[in-house]
N, C-alpha and C positions, 0 to 999 in steps of 0.2 A: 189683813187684806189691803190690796193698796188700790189706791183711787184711780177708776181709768177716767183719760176727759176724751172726745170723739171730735173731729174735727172734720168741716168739708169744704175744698176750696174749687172752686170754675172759675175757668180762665179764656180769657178774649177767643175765639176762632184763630186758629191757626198759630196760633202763641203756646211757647214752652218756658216761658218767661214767669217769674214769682212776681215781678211787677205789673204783671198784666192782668192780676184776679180782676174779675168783676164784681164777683161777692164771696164772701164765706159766712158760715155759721160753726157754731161750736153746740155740745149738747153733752149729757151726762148718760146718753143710752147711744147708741150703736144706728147707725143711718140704712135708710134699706140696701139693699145689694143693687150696685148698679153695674150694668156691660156695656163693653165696648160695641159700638151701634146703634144703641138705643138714643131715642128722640126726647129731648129734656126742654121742657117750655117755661121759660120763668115769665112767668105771665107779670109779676109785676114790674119788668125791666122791659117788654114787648119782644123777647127774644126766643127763638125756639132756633135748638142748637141739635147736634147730634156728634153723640160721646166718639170720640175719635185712639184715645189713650188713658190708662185711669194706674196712678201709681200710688203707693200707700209706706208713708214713714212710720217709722215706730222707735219711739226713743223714753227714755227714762229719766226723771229729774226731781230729787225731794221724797220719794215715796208715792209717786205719779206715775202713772205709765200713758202715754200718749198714741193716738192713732191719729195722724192726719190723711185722708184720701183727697188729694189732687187729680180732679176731670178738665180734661183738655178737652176741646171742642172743634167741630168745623161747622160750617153754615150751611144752613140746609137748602140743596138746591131746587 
């Protein structure tokens, strides 16, 4: 069986840019399911955003199989 790793990156408001993450996290279980629309509060950054676009890699490397989900943001008005 080969090892998944789960990955999840958000990025600046209005940014489609990889150098724009604000944060990520990595995990060895699967992240909740997020949509496009919903209201996301990283309370410890003071920032509450709302999902704009949510795109998801999937590549293989070593006997690893990888998911990264990339959420894109806009500011909430």
């Amino acid at each position: 069986m080969k090892t998944l790793s789960y990955m999840l990156e958000i990025y600046e408001p209005g940014s489609e840019s990889a150098s724009n993450c604000i944060v990520s996290f990595t995990a060895n279980t699967a992240f909740p399911k997020l949509s496009i629309g919903e209201y996301l509060n990283l309370v410890y950054l003071d920032m509450e955003l709302k999902l704009s676009k949510i795109e998801h890699l999937i590549w293989e490397n070593e006997g690893r199989v990888s998911l990264k989900t990339l959420i894109y943001t806009e500011r909430i008005a």
